[in-house]
C-alpha positions as CSV (number, residue, x, y, z in Angstrom):
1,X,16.7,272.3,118.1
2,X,18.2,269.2,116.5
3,X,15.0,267.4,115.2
4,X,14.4,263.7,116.1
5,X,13.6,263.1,112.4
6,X,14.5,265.0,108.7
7,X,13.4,264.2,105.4
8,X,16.5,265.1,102.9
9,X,14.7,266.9,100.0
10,X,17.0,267.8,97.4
11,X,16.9,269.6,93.4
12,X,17.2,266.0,92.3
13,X,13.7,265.2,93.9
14,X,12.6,268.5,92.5
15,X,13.7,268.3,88.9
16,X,12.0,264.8,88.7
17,X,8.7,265.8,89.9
18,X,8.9,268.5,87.5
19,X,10.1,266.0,84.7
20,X,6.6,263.9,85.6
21,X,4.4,267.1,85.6
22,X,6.3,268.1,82.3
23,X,5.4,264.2,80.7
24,X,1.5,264.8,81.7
25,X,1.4,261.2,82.8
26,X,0.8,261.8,86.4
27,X,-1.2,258.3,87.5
28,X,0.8,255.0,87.5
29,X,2.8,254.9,84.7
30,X,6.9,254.5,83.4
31,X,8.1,256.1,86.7
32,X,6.7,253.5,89.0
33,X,7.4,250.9,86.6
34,X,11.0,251.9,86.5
35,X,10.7,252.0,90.5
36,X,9.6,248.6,90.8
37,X,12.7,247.6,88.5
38,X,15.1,249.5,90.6
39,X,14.1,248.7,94.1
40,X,13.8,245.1,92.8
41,X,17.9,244.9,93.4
42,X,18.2,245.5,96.7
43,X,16.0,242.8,97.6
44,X,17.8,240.2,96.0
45,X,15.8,240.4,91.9
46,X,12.1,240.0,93.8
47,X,9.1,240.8,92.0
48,X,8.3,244.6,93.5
49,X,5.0,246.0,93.3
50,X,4.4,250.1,94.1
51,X,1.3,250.6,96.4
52,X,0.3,254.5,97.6
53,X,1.6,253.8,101.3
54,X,3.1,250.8,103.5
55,X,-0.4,250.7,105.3
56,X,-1.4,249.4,102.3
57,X,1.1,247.4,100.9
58,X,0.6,244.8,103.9
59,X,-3.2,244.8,103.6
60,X,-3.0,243.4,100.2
61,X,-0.1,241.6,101.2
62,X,-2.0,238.8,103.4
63,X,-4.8,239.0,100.9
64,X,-2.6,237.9,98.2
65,X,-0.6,235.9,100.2
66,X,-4.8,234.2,100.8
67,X,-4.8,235.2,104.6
68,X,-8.7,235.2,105.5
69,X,-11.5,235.6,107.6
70,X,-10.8,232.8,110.6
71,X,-7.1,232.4,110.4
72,X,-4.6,234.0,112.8
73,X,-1.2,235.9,112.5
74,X,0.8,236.0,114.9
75,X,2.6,239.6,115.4
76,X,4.8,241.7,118.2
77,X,2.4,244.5,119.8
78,X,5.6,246.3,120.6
79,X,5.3,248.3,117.4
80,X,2.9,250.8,115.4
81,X,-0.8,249.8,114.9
82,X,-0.5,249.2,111.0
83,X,1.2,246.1,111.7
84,X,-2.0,244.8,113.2
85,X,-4.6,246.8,111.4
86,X,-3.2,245.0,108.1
87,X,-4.0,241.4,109.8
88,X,-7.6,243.1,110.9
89,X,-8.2,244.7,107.6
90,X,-7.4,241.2,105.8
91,X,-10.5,239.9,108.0
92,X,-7.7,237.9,110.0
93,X,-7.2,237.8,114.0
94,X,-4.2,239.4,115.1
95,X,-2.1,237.4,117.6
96,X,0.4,239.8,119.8
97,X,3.9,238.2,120.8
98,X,6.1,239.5,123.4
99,X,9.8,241.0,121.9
100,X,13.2,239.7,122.9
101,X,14.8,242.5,125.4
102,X,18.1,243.4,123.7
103,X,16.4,243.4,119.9
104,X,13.1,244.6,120.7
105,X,12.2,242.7,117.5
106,X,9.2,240.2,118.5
107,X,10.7,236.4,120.2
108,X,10.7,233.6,118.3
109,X,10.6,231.4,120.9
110,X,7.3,233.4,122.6
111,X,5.9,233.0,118.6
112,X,6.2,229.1,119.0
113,X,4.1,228.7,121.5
114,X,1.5,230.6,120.2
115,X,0.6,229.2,117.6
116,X,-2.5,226.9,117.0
117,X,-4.6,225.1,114.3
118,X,-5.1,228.8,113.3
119,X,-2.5,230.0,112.5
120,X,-1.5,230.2,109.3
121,X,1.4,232.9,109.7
122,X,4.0,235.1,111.2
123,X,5.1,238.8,110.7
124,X,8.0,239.6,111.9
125,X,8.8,243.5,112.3
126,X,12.5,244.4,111.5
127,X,12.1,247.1,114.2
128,X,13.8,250.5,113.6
129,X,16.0,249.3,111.0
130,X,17.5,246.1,112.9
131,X,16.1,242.9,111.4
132,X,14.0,240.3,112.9
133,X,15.7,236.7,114.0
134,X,14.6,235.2,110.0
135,X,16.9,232.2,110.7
136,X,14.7,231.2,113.5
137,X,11.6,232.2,111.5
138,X,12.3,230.1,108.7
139,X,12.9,227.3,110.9
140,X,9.8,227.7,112.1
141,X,8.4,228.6,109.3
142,X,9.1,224.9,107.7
143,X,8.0,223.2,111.4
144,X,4.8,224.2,111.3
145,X,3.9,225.3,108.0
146,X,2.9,229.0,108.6
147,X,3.9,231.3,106.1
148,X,6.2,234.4,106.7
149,X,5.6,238.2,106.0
150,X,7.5,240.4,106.8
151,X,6.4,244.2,108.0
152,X,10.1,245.7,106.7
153,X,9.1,249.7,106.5
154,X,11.4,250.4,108.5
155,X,13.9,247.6,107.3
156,X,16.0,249.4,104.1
157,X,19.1,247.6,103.5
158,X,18.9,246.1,107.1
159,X,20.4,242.3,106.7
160,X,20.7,239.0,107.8
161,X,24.0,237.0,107.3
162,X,24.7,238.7,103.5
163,X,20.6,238.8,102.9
164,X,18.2,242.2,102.9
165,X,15.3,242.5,104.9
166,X,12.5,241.6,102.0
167,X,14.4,238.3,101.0
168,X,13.0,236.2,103.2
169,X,8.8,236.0,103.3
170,X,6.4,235.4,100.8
171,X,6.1,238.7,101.0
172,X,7.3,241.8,102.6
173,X,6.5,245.6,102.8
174,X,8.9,248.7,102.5
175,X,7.5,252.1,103.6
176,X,8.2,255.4,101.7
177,X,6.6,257.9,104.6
178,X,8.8,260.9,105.0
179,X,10.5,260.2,107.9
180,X,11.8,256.7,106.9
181,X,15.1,256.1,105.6
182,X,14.1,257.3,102.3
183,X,10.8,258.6,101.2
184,X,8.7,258.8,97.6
185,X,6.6,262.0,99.7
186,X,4.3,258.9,100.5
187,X,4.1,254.9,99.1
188,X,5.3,251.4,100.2
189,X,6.3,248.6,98.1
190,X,5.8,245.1,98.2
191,X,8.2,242.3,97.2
192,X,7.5,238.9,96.8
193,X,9.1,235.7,95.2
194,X,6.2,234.4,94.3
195,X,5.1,235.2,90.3
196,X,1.3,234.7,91.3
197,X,1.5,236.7,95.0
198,X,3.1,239.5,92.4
199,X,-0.1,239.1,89.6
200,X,-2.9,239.2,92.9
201,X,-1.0,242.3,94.1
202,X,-1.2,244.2,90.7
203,X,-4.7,243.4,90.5
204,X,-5.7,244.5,93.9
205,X,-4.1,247.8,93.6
206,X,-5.8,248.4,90.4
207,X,-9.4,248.0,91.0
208,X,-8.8,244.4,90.7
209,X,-8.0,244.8,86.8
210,X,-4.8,243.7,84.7
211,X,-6.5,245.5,81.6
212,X,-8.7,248.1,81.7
213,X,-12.5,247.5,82.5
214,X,-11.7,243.3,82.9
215,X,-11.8,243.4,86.2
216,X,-11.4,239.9,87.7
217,X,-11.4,240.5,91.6
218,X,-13.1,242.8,93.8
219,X,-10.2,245.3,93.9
220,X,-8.6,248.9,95.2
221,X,-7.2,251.6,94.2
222,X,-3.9,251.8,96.1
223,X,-1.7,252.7,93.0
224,X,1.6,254.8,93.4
225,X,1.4,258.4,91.4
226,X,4.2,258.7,89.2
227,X,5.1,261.8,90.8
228,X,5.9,259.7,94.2
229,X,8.1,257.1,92.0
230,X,10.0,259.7,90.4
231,X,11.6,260.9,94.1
232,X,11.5,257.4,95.4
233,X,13.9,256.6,92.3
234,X,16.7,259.3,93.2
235,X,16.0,258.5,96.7
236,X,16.9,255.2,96.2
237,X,20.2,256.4,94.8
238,X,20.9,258.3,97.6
239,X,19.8,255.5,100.4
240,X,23.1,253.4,100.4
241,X,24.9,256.9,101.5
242,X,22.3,258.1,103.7
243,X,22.5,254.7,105.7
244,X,26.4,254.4,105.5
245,X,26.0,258.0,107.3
246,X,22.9,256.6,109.9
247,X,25.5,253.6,110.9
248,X,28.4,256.0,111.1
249,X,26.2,258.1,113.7
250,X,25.1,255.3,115.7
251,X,29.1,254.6,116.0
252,X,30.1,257.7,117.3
253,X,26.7,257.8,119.8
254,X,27.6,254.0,121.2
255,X,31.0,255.0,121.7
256,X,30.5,258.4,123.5
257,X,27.0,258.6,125.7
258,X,26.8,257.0,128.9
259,X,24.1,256.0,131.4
260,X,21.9,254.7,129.0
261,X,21.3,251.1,127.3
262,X,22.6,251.6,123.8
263,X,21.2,249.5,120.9
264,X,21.9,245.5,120.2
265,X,23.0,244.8,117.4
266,X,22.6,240.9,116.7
267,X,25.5,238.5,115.4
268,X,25.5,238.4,111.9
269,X,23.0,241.7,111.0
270,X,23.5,245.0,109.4
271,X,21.5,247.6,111.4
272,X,20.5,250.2,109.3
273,X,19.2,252.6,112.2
274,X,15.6,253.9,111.2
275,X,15.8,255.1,114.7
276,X,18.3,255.3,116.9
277,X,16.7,253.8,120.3
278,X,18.2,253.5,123.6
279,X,16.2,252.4,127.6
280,X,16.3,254.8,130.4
281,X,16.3,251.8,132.7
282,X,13.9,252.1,135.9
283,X,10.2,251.1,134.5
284,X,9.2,254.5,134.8
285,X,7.8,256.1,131.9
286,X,7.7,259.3,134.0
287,X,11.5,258.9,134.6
288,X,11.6,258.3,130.3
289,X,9.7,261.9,130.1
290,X,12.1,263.7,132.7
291,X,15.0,262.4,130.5
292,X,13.3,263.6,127.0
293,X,12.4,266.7,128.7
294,X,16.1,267.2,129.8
295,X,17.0,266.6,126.2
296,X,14.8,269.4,124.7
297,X,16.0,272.0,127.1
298,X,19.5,271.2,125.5
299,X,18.2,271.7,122.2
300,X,17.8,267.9,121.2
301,X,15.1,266.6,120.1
302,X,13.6,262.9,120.6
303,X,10.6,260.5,120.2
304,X,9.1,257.6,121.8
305,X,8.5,254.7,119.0
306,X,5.9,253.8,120.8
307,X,4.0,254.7,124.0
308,X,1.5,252.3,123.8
309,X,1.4,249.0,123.1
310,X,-1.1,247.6,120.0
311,X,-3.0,245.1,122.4
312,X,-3.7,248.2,124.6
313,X,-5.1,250.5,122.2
314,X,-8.3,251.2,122.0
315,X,-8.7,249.9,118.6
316,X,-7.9,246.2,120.0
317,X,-8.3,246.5,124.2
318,X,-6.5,243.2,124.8
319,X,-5.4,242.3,128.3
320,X,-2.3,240.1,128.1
321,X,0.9,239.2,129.7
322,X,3.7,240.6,127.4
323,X,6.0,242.1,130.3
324,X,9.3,242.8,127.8
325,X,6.8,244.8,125.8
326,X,5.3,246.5,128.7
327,X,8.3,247.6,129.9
328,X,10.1,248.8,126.9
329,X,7.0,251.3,126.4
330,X,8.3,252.7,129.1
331,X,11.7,253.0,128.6
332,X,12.8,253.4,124.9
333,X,13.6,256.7,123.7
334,X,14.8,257.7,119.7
335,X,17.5,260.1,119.7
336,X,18.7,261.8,116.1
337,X,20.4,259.7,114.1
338,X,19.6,260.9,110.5
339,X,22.0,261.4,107.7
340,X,21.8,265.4,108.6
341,X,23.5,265.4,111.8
342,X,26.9,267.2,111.8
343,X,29.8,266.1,113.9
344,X,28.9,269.5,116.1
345,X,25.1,268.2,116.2
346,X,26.4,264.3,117.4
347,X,28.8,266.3,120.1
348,X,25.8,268.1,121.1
349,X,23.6,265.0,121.5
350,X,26.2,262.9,123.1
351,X,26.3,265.5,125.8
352,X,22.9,266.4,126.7
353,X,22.3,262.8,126.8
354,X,25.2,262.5,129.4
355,X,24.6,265.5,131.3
356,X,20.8,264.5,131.9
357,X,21.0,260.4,132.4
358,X,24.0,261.7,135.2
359,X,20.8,264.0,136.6
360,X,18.2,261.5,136.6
């Protein structure tokens, strides 16, 4: 079976956890600082701050960013429930927004109309590694006054028009979960312009302390182990490669499967393909499940990025009229796209996917 997903683990990952377990300095220490310096280049010299997961990272992302109790933000529901449990979890009312049909990144234009006396931002999602319209974002940004934050874990290296996803918000968040486009075993990491957002963040991850036992806010502990910085540091080595190999795949799958829609790629945008996601058109998930299941009995492996969306979840039960989202629930499908595949493995995708949408 040729898995939907593969983290790459290799000796260089293993020799630096060993190196950290060798030092004895195990909690946050060098390692992540040395992360934070590192990662801070590919998102254009921001301020970078390690958190234990990307969960986390946007949580005390609005709270440093002072999004609070009564105030609204504005997010797609066509993507997973972190991006809405952060606004929750900041004590802020999450407001869902329909997606544009050929991105499947949340509308700017749905966003506009929105928003109220209330709002006091917008997160865009760069959605499976293909970034979010920011030129219409920061126009709106400007109109209304709302800030920007941007939920990129799934955005490494994505761009805009020569800039990174993470260059844009006051803040943004990177994930580091295994099966994103690089991985530190677990973490996130937030990157902000802003030399205050940057202080706030260090002190909410630490207990709310800059120096030990003068604690000045009420605080977490979301810090980063230096065992997880050490592999996000040679992962990040390895992430322009990995992604020049993720585009080249999504090359050779647009140019040889047929009878489904592939991905968009907007003018102007690198997409650095966290998934590979394509529509088996007819608003049927059923006809979606019959199409995966034709997959695995051909020995390829898929995933739907995601079922359900966040206004329908139990967590939020919210009836509302976002038909694009609706429907792509029921019609997206992630086929392998990872830096793994062989040219034998993209042969064998590009023809189960063929054989079975010809079936369907």
């Amino acid at each position: 079976m040729i898995p939907a997903a593969k983290p790459i683990i290799g000796d260089e990952e293993r020799e630096a956890v060993d190196r950290v377990l060798r030092s004895g300095m195990l909690a946050q220490g060098p390692e992540v600082k040395a992360f934070e310096e590192e990662f801070s280049a590919t998102v254009g010299g921001r301020h970078c701050v390690a958190m234990n997961s990307g969960t986390s990272g946007l949580h005390l992302g609005f709270i440093a960013a002072g999004i609070q109790r009564g105030d609204e933000v504005i997010v797609p529901s066509f993507s997973f429930a972190a991006t809405a449990n952060s606004v929750a979890l900041a004590g802020a009312t999450p407001i869902f927004a329909d997606i544009d049909p050929k991105t499947f990144n949340m509308d700017p234009d749905h966003v506009e109309t929105l928003i109220t006396s209330k709002t006091k931002a917008i997160m865009p999602v760069h959605l499976y590694g293909h970034i979010a319209a920011m030129d219409r974002y920061q126009e709106i940004s400007s109109k209304y006054g709302v800030k920007i934050i941007e939920d990129a874990a799934q955005g490494h290296l994505a761009s805009l028009n020569g800039r990174n996803a993470g260059e844009f918000g006051i803040c943004a968040t990177f994930s580091f979960y295994p099966t994103k486009n690089m991985t530190a075993g677990e973490g996130g990491m937030v990157v902000t312009d802003d030399a205050e957002v940057a202080r706030m963040l260090r002190l909410l991850r630490n207990q709310g302390q800059e120096i030990r036992y003068q604690n000045e806010v009420v605080g977490f502990n979301t810090r980063m182990t230096d065992i997880h910085a050490a592999i996000g540091r040679v992962q990040l080595r390895k992430l322009p490669g990995w992604t020049k190999q993720r585009q080249d795949n999504a090359a050779y799958l647009d140019s040889h499967i047929k009878g489904v829609v592939i991905p968009f790629v907007q003018p102007g945008s690198t997409h650095s393909y966290h998934q590979y996601t394509v529509r088996v058109t007819g608003a049927s998930s059923e006809k979606r499940d019959a199409f995966m299941k034709g997959l695995t009995e051909r020995g390829v492996g898929s995933g739907v990025y995601y079922p359900t969306p966040i206004h329908r979840l139990q967590s939020f039960n919210l009836t509302l009229d976002l038909p694009e989202t609706e429907l792509l629930a029921k019609e997206c499908v992630s086929l392998p796209v990872h830096p793994s595949l062989s040219q034998s493995d993209l042969e064998t995708i590009a023809t189960a996917v063929n054989e079975v949408a010809a079936s369907l």
